[in-house]
Each structure stands twice: as C-alpha cells, then as structure tokens.
C-alpha positions as CSV (number, residue, x, y, z in Angstrom):
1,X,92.5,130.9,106.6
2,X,88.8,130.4,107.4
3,X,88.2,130.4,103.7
4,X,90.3,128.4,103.0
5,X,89.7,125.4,106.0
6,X,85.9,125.8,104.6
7,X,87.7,124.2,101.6
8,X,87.6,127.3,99.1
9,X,90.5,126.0,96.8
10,X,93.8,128.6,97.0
11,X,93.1,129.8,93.5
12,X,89.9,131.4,94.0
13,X,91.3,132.8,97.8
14,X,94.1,134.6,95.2
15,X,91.7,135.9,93.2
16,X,89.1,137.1,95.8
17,X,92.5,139.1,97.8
18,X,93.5,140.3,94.8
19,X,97.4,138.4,94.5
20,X,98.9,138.0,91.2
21,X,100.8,135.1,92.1
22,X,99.0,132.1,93.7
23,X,103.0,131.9,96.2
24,X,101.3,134.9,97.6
25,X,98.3,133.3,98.8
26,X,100.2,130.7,99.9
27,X,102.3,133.0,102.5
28,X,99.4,132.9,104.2
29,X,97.7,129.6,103.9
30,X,98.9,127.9,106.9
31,X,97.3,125.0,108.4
32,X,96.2,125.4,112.1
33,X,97.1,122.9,114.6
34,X,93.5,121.5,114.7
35,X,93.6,121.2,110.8
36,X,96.9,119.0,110.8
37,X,96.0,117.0,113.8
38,X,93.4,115.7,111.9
39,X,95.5,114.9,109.0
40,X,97.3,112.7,111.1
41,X,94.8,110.7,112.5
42,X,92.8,110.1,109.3
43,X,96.8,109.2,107.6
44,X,96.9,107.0,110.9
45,X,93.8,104.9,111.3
46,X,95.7,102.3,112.9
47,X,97.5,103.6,115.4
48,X,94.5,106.7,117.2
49,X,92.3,105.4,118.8
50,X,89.9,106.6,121.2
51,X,91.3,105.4,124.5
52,X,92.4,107.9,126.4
53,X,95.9,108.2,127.3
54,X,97.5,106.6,130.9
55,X,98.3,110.1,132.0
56,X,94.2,111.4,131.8
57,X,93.7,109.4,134.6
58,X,96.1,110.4,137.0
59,X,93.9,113.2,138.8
60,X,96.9,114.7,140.5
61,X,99.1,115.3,137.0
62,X,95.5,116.8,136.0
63,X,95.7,119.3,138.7
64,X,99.0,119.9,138.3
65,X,98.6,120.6,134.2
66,X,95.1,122.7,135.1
67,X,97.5,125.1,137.7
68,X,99.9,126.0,135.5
C-alpha cells in the first residue's frame, strides 16, 4: 500500500512481489480512508469547503465525542 499511495503504478508493485497476475496485486491494493477522502473532495470542488462544520463549535458535543 505505501508503494503504491507513493504512486508506484500496480504493474511494477506485481512485479517487485513477485505475482503472476496483476488481480493479485490488486487483492491488496486498497485505498485507505485518507486516500479516498481526498478523491472526493478534489471530484467535489464545489460542494468542500473549508468552513468548519456547525457541530465543531458546540464545545459540549466536543467533550462528549473526546470521552468516548
């Protein structure tokens, strides 16, 4: 996986583990959740923004989420 977020294309991942069959590789190319968050905020331009949400400044939801 960390090749492969550092952009090394699946191909030469299959060939570096050894895998016959690039569906190999792929078993175990999974996106992380950072990796496909940002997918959808470059796909979605218009609609992130940097405003922080309502509920960020409700200090007692904050404690509440920060003592679970």
């Amino acid at each position: 996986m960390h090749l492969y977020e550092a952009g090394v294309p699946l191909p030469y991942i299959r060939d570096i583990l050894g895998h016959v069959d690039l569906s190999t590789t792929e078993i175990y190319a999974r996106a992380s959740t950072e990796a496909k968050r940002k997918a959808l905020e470059a796909a979605y331009t218009d609609i992130v923004t940097d405003d922080l949400p309502e509920w960020n400044h409700d200090p007692g939801l904050l404690n509440w989420l920060t003592n679970l």
